[in-house]
VOTOR-491691 format. One record per atom (N, C-alpha, C): x, y, z; residue in three letters. Coordinates in pm, whole numbers, plus 32768, in hexadecimal, padded with zeros to 4 digits. Each point is the difference from the previous one (the first is absolute). Layout:
// residues N
XYZAla/...
This chain:
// residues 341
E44E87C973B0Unk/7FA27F957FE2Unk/7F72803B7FF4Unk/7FC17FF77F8EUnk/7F5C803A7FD7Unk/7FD77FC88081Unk/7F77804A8027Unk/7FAB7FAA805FUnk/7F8C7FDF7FBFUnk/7FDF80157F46Unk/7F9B7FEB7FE1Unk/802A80097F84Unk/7FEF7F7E7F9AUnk/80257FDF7F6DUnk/7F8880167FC6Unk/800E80387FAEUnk/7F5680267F92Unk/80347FEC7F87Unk/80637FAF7FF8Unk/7FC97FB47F78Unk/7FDC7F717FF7Unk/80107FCD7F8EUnk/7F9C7F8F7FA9Unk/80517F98805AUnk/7FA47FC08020Unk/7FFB7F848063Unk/7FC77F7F7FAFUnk/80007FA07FBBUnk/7FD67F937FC8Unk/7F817FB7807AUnk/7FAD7FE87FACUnk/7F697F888064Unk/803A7FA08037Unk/80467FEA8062Unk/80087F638019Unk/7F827FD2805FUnk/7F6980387FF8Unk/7FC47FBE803EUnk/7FB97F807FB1Unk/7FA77FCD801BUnk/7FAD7F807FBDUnk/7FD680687F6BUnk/7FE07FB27F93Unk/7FF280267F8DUnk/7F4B7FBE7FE6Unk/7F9880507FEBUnk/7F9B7FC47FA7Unk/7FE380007F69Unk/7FC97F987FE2Unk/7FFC7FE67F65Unk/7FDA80847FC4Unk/80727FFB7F88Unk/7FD380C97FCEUnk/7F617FD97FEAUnk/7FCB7FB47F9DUnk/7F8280117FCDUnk/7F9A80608091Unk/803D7FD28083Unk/7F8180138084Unk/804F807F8053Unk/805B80377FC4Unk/802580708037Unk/7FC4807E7FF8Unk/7FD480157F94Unk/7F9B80657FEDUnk/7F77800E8022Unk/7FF87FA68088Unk/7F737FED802AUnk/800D80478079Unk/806A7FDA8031Unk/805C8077806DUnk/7FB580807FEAUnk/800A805A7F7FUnk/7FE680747FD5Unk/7F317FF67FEAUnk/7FEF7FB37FE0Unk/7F637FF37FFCUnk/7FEA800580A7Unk/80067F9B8022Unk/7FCC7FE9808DUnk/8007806E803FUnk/8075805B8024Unk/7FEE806D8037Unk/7F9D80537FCBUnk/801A80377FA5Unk/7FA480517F88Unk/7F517FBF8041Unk/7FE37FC47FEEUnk/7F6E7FC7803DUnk/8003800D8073Unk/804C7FEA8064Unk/7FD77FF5809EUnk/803680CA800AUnk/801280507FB8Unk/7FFF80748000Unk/7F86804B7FC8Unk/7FE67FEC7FADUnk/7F6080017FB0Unk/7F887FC58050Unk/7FFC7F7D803CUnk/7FB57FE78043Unk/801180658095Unk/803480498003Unk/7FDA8037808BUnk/7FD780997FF3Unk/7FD07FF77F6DUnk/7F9980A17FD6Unk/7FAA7FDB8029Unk/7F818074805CUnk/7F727FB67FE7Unk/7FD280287F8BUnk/800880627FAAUnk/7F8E80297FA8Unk/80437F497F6CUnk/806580147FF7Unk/80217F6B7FA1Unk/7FA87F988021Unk/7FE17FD080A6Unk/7FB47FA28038Unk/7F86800B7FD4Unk/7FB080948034Unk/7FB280087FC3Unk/7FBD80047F84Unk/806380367FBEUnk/7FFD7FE97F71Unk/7FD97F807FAEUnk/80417FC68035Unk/80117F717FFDUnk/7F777FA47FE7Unk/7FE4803680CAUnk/7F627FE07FEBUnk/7FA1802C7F8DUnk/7FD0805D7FE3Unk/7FA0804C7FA2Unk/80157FD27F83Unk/805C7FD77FF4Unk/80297FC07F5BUnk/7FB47F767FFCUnk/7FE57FB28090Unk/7FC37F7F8005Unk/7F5F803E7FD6Unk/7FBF80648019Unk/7F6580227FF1Unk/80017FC77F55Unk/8033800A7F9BUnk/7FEA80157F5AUnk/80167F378005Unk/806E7FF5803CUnk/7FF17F597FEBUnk/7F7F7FC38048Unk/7FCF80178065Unk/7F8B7FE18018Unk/7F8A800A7FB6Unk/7FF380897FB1Unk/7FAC7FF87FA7Unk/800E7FA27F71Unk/804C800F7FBFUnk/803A7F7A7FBEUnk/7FD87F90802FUnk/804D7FAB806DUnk/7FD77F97803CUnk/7F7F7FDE7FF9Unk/7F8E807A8021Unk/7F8780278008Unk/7FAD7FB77F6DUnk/803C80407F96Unk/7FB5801D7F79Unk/80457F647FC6Unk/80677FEE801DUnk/801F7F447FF3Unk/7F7F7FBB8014Unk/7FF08028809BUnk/7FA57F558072Unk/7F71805B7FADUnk/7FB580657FE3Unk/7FA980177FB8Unk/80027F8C7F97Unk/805E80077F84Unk/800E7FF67F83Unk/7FB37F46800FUnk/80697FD78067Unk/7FE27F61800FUnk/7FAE7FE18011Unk/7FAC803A805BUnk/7F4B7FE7804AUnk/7FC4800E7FAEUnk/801580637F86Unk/7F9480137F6EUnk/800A7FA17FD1Unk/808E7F967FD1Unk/7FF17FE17FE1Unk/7FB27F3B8014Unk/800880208062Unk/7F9D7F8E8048Unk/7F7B80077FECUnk/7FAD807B8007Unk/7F7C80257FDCUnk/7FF180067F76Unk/7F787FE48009Unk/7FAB80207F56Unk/7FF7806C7FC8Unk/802C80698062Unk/7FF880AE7FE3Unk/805B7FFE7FAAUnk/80987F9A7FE1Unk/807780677FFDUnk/7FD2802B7F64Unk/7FC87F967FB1Unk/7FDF803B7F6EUnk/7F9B808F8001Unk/7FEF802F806EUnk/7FAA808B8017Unk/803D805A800BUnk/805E7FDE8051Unk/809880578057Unk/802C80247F97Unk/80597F937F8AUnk/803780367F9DUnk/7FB780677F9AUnk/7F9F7FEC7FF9Unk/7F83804A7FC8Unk/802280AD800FUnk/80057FEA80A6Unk/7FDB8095801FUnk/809B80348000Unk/80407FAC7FF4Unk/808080377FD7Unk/802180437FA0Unk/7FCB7FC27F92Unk/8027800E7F7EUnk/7FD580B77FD7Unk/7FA6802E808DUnk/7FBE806E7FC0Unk/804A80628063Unk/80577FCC801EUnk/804F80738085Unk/8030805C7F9AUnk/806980858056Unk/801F805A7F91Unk/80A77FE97FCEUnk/80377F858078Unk/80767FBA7FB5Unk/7FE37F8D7FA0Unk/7FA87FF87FDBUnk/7FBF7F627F96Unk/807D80237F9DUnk/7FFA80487FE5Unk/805E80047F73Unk/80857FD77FF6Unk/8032804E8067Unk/80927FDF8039Unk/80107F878001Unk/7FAA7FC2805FUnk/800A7F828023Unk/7FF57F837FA0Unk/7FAF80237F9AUnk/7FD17FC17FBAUnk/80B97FD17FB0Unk/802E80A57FCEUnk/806E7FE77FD8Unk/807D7FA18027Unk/7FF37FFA807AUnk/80457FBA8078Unk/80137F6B7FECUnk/7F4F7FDC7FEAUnk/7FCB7FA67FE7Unk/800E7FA77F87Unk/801180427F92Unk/806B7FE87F57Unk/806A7FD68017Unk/805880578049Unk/806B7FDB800FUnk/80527F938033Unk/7FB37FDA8065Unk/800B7F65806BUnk/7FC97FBF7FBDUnk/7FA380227F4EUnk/7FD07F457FC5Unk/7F688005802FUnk/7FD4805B801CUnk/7F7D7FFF802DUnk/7F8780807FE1Unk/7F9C7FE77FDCUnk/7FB680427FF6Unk/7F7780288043Unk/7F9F8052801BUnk/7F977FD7803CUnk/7FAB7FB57FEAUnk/7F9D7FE77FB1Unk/7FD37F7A7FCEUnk/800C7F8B8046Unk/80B07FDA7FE9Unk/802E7F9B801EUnk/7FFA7FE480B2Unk/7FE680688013Unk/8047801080AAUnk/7F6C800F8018Unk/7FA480087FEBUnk/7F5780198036Unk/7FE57F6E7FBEUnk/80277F927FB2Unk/7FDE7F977FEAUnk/801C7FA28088Unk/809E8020801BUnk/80537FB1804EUnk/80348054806CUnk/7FC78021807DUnk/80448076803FUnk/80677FCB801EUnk/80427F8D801EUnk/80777FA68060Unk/805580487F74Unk/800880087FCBUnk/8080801A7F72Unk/8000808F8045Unk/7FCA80448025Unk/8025809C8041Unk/805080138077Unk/80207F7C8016Unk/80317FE18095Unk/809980808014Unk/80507F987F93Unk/809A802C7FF8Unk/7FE080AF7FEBUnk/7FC2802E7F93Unk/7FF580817FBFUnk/7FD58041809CUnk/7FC880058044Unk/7F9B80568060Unk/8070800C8084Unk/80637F768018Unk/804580088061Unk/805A80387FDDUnk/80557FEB7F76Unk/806080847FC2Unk/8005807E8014Unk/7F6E803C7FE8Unk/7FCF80567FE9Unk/800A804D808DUnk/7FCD7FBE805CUnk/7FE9804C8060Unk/808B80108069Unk/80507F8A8016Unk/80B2803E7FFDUnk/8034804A7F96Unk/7FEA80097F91Unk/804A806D7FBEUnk/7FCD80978039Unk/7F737FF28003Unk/7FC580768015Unk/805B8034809EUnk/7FEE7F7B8068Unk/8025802280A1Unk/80A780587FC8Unk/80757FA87FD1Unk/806880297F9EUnk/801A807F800CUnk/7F89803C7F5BUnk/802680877FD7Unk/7FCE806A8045Unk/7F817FE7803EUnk/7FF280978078Unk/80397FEF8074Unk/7FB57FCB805BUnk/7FFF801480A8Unk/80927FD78026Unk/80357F877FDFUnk/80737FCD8012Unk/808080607FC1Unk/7FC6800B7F93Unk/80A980777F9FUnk/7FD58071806DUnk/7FA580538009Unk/801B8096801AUnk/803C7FCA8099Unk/7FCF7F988067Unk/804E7FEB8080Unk/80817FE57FD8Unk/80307FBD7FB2Unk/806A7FD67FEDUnk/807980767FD2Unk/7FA480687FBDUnk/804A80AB7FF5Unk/803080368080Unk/7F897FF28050Unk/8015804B8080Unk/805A7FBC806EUnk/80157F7B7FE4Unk/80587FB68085Unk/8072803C7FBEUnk/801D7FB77F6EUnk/806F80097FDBUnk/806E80918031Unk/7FA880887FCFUnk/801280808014Unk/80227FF9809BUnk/7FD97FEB8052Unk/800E7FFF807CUnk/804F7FCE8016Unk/80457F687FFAUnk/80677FC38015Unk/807280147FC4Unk/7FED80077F8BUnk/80577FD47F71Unk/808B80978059Unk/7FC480697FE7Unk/804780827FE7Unk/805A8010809DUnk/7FF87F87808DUnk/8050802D8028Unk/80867F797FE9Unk/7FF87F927FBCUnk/80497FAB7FFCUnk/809C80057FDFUnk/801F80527FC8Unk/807B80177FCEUnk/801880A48028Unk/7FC880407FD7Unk/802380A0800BUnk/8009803880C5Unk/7FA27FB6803FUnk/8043800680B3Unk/806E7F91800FUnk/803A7FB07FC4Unk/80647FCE8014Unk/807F805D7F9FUnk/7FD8803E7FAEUnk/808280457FF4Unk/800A8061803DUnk/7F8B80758032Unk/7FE080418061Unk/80587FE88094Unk/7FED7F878036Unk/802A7FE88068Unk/808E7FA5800CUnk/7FFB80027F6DUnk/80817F8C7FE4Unk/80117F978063Unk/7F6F7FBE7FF5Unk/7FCA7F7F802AUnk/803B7F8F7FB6Unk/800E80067F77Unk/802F7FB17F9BUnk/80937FCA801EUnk/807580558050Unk/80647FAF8032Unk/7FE17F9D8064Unk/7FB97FFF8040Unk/7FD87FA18076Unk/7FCF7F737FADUnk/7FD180247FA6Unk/7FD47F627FBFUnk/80707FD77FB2Unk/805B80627F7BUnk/80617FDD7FD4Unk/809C7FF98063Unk/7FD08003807FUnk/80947FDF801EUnk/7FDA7F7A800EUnk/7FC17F9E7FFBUnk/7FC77F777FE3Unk/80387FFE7FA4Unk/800A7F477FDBUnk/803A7FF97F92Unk/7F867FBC7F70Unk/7FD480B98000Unk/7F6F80207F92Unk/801D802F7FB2Unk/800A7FD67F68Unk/7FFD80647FC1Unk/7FC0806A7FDFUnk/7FF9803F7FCEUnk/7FB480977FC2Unk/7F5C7F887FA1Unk/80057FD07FB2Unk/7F917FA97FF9Unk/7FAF7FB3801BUnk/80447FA48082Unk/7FAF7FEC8065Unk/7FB8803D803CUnk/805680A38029Unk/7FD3804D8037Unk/7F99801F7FAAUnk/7FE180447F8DUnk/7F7C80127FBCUnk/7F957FA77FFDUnk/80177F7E7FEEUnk/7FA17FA87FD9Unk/7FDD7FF28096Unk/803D7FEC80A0Unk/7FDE8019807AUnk/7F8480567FE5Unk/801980657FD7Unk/7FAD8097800FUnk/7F767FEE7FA2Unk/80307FB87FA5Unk/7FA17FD67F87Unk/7F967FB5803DUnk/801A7F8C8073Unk/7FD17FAE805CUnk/7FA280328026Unk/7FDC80778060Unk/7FA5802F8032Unk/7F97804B7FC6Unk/802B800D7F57Unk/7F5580107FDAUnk/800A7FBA7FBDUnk/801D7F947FFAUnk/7FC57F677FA9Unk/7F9A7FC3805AUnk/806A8018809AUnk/7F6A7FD4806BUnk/7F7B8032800BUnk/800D806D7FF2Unk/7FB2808D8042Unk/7FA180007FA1Unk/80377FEB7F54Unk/7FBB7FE47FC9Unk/7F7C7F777FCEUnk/807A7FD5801DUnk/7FE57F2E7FF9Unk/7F5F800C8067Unk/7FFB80648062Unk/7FB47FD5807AUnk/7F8980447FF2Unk/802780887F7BUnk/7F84803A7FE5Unk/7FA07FFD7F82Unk/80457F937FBFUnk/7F9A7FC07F67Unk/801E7F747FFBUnk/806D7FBD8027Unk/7FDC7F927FD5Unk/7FE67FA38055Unk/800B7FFC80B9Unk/7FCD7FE5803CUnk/7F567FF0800CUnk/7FED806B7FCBUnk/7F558013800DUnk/7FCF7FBB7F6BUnk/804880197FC7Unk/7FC87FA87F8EUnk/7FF67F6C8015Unk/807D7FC27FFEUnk/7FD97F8D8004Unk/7FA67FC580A4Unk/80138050804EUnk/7F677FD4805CUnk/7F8480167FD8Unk/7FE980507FA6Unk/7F947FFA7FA6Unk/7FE17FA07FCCUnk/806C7FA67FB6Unk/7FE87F9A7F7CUnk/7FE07F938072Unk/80317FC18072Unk/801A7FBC803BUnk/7F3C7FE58052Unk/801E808D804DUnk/7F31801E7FFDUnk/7F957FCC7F95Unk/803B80317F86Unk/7FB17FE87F87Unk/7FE07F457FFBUnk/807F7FA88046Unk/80197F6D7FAEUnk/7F937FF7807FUnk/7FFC80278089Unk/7FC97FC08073Unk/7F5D803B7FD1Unk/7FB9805D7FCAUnk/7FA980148033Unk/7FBC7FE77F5FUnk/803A7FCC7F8BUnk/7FE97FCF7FB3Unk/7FA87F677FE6Unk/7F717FFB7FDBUnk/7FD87F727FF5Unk/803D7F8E7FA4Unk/803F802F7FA3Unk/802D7FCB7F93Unk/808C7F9A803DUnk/80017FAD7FD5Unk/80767F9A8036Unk/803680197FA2Unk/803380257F5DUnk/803480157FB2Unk/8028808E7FF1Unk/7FE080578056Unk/8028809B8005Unk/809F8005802DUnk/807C7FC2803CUnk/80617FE77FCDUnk/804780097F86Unk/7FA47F897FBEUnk/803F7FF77F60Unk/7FDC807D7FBFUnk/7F9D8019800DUnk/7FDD80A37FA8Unk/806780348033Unk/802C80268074Unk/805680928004Unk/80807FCE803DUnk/80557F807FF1Unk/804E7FDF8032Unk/809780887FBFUnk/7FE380467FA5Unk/8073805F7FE8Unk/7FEF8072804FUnk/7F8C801D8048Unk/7FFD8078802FUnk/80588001804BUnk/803B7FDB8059Unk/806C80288070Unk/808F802A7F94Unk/80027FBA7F9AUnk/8071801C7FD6Unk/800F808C7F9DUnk/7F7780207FF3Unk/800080777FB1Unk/7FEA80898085Unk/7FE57FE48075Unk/7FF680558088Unk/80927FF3800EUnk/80497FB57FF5Unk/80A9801B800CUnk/802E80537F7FUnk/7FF37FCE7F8DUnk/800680707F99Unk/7FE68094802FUnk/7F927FF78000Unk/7FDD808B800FUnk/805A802F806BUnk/80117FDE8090Unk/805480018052Unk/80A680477FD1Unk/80377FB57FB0Unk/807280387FD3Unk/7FF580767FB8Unk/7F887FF87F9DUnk/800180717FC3Unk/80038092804BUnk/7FAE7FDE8070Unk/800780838054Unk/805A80058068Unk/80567F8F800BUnk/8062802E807BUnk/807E80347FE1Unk/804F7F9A7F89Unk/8060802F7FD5Unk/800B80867FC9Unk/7FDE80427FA9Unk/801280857FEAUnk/7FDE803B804CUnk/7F9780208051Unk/7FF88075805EUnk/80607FFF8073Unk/80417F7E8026Unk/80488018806AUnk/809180187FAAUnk/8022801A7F66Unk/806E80167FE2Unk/800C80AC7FF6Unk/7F8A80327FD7Unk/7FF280728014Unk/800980668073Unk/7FCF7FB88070Unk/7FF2804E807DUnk/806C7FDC8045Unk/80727FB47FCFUnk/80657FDA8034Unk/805280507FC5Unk/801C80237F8CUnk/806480687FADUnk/7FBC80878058Unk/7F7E80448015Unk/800C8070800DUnk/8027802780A4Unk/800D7F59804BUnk/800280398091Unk/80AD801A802DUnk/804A7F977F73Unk/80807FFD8013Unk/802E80A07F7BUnk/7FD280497FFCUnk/801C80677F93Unk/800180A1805DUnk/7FFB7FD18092Unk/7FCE808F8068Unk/7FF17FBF8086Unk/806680518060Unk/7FF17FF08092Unk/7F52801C804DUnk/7FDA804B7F98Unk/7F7A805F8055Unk/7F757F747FAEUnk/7FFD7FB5808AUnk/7F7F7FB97F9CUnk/7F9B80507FEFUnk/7FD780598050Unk/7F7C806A7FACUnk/80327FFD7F5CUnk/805E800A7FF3Unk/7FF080287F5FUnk/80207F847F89Unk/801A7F96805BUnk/7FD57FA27FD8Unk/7F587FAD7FDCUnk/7FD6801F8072Unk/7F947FE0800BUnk/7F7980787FB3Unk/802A80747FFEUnk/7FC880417F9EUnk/80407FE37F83Unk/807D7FFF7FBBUnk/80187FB07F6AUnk/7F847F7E7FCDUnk/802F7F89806EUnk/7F717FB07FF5Unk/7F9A7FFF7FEEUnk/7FC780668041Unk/7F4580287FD7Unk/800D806E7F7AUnk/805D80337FFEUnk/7FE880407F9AUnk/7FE87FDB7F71Unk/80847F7B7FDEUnk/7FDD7FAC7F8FUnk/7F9E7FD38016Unk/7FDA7FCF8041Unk/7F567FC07FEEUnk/7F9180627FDAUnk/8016805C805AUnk/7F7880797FFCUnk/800380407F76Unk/805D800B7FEBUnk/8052806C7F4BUnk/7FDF7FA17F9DUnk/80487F79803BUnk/7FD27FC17F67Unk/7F717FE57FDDUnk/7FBA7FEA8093Unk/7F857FD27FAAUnk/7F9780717FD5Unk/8043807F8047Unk/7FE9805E7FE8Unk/7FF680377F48Unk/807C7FD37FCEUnk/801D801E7F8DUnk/7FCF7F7A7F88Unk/7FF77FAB802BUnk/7FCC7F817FC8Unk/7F7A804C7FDBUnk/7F93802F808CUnk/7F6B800D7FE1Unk/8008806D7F81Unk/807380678016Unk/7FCF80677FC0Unk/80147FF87F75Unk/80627FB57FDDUnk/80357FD67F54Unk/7F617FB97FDBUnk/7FF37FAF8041Unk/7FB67FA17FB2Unk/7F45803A8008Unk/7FF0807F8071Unk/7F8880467FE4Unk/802880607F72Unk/806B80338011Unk/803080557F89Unk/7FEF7FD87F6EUnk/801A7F6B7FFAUnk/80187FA27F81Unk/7F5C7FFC7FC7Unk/7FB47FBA80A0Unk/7F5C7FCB7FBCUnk/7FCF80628004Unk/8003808D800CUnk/7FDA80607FE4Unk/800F803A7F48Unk/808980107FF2Unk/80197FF57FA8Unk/80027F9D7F6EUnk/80067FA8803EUnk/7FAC7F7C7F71Unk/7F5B801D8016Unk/7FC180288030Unk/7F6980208023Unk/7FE77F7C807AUnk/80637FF88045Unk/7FA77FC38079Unk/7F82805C8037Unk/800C80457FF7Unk/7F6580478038Unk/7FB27FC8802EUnk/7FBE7F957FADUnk/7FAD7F8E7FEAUnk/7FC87F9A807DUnk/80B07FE38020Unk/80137FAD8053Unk/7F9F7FF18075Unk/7FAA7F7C802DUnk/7F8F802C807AUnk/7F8A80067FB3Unk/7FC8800D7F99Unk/7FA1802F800BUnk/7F957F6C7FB3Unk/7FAF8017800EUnk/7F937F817FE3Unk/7FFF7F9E7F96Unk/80437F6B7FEDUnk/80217FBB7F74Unk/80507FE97FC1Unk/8091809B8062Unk/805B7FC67FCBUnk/80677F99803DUnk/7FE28004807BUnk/80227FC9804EUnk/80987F988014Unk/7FC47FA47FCAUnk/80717F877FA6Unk/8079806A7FADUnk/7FCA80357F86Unk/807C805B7FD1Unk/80558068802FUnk/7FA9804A8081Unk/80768052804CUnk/80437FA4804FUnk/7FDF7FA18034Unk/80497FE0805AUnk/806A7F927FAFUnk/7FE97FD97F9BUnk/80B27FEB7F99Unk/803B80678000Unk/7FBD80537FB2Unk/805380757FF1Unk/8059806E808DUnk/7F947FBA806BUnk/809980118058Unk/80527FC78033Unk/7FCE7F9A7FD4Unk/808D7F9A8018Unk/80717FF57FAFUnk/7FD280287F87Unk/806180197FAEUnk/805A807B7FF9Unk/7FD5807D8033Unk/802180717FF3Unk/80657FFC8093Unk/7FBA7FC8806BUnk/8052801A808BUnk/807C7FBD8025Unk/800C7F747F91Unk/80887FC57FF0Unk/806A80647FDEUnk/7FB780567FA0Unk/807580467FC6Unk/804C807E8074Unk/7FE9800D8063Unk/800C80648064Unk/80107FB680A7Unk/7FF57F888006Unk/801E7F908091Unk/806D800B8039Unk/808A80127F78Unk/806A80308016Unk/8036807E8067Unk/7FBF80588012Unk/7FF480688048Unk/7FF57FCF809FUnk/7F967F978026Unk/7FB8801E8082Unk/80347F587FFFUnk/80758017809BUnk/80097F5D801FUnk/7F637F938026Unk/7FBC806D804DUnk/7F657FB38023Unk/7FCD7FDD7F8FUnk/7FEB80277F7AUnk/7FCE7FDC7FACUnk/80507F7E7FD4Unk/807D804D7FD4Unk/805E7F537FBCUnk/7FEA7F8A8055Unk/8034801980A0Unk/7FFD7F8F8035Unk/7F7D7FC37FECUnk/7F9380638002Unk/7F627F8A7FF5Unk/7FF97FB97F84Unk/802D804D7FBAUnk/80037FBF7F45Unk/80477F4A8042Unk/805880208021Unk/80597F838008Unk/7FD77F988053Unk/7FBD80258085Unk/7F9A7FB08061Unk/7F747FCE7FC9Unk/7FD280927F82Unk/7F8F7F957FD9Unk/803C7F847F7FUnk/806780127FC0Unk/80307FB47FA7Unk/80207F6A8095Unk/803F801D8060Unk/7FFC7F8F8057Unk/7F827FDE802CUnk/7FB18025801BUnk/7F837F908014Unk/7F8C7FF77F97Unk/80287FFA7F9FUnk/7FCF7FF07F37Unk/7F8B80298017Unk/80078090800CUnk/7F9680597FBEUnk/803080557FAFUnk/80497FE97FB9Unk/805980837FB8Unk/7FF27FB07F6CUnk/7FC7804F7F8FUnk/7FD77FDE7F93Unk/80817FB47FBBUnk/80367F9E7F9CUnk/808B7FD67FEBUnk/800580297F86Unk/7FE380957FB6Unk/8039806F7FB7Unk/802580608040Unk/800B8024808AUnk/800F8065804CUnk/80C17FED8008Unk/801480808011Unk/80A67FFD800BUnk/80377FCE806EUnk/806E7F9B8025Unk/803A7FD7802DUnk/80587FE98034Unk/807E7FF17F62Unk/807B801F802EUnk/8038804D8042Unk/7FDD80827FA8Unk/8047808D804DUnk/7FD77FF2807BUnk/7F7480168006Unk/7FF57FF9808EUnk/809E7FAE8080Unk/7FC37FB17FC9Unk/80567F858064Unk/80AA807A8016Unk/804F7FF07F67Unk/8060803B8009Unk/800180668040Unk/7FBF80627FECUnk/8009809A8066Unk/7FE17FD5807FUnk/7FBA7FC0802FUnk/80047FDA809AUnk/80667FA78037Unk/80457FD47F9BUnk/80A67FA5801BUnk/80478070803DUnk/801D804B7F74Unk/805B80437FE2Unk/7FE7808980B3Unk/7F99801F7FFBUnk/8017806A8092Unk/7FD87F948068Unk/80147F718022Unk/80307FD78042Unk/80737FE58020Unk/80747FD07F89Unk/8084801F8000Unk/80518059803CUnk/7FAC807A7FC4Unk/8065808F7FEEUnk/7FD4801C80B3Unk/7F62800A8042Unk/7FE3800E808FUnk/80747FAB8058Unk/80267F757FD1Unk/807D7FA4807DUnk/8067803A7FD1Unk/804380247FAFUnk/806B801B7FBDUnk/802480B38026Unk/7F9C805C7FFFUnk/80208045805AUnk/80117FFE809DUnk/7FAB7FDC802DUnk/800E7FCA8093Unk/809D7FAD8012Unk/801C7FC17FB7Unk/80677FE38009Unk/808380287FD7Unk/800180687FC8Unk/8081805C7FACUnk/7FFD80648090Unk/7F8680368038Unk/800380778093Unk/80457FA28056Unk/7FD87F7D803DUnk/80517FCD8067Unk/807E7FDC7FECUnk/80587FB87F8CUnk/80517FE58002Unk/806680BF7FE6Unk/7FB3805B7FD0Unk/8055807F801FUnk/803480158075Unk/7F7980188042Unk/7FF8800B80C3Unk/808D7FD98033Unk/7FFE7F5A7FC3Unk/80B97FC3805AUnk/805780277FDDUnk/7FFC80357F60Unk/808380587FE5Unk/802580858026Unk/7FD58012805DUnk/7FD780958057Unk/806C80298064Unk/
C-alpha cells in the first residue's frame, strides 16, 4: 500500500467565479511587491511631478480670475515653446488670438496639455523603471522556482494565470499615471471659479483613461513575454531597458541623420521657427516606429487631441495591437509549455 499518491487529485474544494480567480494571482503579486522598499519609495517620488502639475492647473485658474490673465497669455506667447504650443493649439480648434480674446476657451487645451505633458515624461520614464523592476521577476522566478505549479494546481488556467500576472502592472501602473491624473482634473473642477468649467472639460477623464490603456496594455504585454522567455530575471529586466534605451536611441539617430541630410541644418535658428518645427513633425513620424516611447506618445497625444488630424494613425494603432497580441500570446505559449513538462 503507497503511503503517498502524487498523482492528479480533482478540486473538490468550494469553486470561485473564473472571471475573480485570477485576482488570486494579482493579489499576491502586489502584497509581494508591496513589501520592496525602494518600489514604495519609488512610488512616492513619482507623486513630486503630479504635484507640480496639480500646481500649474490651480495657477492656470487664479489667472484666470484676474485681469492679468490677458498679460499671462501675452508673455506666453513669447516663451521658447510658443511655437509648439501654438501648434497644439490648431489642432484642438484653437488659436492664439482667439485664446488672448477669451482665455476660458484655453481652459480644456492647457489642462490637456499639462496631463499629457505629466503622461509623456515624469510618469512614462517612472513607469519604465517600476515596470523593469517588477515586470522581470513575474513569471521567470516562478519558473525559476517552479512557483507556477502551486497556483496551477488550482483550478487556473495558464490565462488566468497571465492576465493574474498582467494584474499587477495594470495596478502598479493604474497608480502611477492615472491616479494622479485624474486627481489633478478633480483639483482643477474644485479650485476652478468658473461654474461651467465641467462642461468645458467634461471628456477629460475619459481621454486620461485613453491614454491610460494606451500605456498599460502594451508595456505590460511586453515585459510579460520577456520575463516568461528566461528563468534569470536580470536578463529579463535588462531585455526591457534595452528596447527602450536602443530604440529611442535609434529613433534620435535616423531622424538627426535624415534633417541633416534634407538640410535640416537650419533647424533652430531665428524665423524659422514655425517651419522646422513641421518639418519635424513630419520627418519624426517616419522613424516613431523604432522607439516604443515615441509611438506610445504619438498615440497619447492623438488621445488628449493635440495631435494634428493629418498625422498618421492607423498604423500606429495597428503596430501597438499587433505587439500587444504577440507580448500575451507569448507569455502564454511559455506557460502553457511549462505544464507540458
Amino acid at each position: 500500500m503507497p503511503l503517498l499518491d502524487i498523482g492528479y487529485r480533482a478540486w473538490k474544494g468550494p469553486l470561485s467565479p473564473s472571471w475573480t480567480r485570477c485576482w488570486v494571482v494579482t493579489s499576491t503579486g502586489i502584497s509581494l511587491v508591496w513589501k520592496g522598499t525602494w518600489i514604495r519609495r519609488l512610488l512616492v517620488l513619482l507623486t513630486f511631478p503630479s504635484m507640480a502639475a496639480a500646481i500649474m492647473v490651480g495657477i492656470f485658474e487664479q489667472y484666470l480670475s484676474e485681469p492679468t490673465a490677458q498679460q499671462a497669455i501675452s508673455i506666453f506667447e513669447e516663451s521658447p515653446q510658443a511655437q509648439s504650443m501654438n501648434r497644439m493649439l490648431e489642432n484642438s480648434g484653437l488659436d492664439i488670438d482667439e485664446v488672448k480674446g477669451d482665455p476660458q476657451k484655453a481652459r480644456h487645451f492647457v489642462w490637456s496639455y499639462v496631463l499629457f505633458s505629466l503622461f509623456r515624461y515624469p510618469q512614462a520614464f517612472g513607469m519604465i523603471l517600476l515596470v523593469g523592476l517588477v515586470a522581470s521577476r513575474l513569471i521567470s522566478f516562478d519558473m525559476r522556482s517552479r512557483g507556477y505549479l502551486l497556483y496551477l494546481s488550482r483550478p487556473l488556467t495558464s490565462a488566468e494565470y497571465v492576465l493574474g500576472k498582467a494584474g499587477v502592472l495594470f495596478i502598479l501602473v493604474f497608480l502611477v499615471a492615472t491616479v494622479p491624473a485624474l486627481v489633478i482634473y478633480l483639483l482643477g473642477l474644485f479650485l476652478s471659479t468658473n461654474s461651467w468649467a465641467i462642461w468645458d472639460t467634461w471628456d477629460i477623464p475619459v481621454r486620461i483613461l485613453f491614454a491610460s490603456i494606451i500605456l498599460i496594455l502594451p508595456t505590460s504585454a511586453i515585459a510579460l513575454a520577456l520575463s516568461s522567455l528566461t528563468q534569470e530575471s536580470r536578463y529579463a529586466g535588462f531585455a526591457w531597458f534595452s528596447i527602450w534605451l536602443l530604440g529611442h536611441v535609434a529613433y534620435q539617430s535616423l531622424w538627426a541623420a535624415n534633417a541633416i541630410q534634407s538640410g535640416g541644418g537650419r533647424m533652430g535658428r531665428r524665423g524659422n521657427r514655425e517651419r522646422d518645427l513641421q518639418y519635424w513633425e513630419e520627418t519624426a513620424s517616419q522613424f516613431m516606429y523604432l522607439s516604443p516611447y515615441e509611438l506610445l506618445g504619438h498615440l497619447q497625444k492623438k488621445a488628449f487631441g493635440l495631435l494634428a488630424s493629418d498625422a498618421p494613425l492607423l498604423l500606429p494603432i495597428l503596430v501597438v495591437l499587433g505587439i500587444t497580441i504577440l507580448g500575451y500570446w507569448v507569455a502564454y505559449w511559455r506557460v502553457s509549455r511549462m505544464l507540458k513538462q
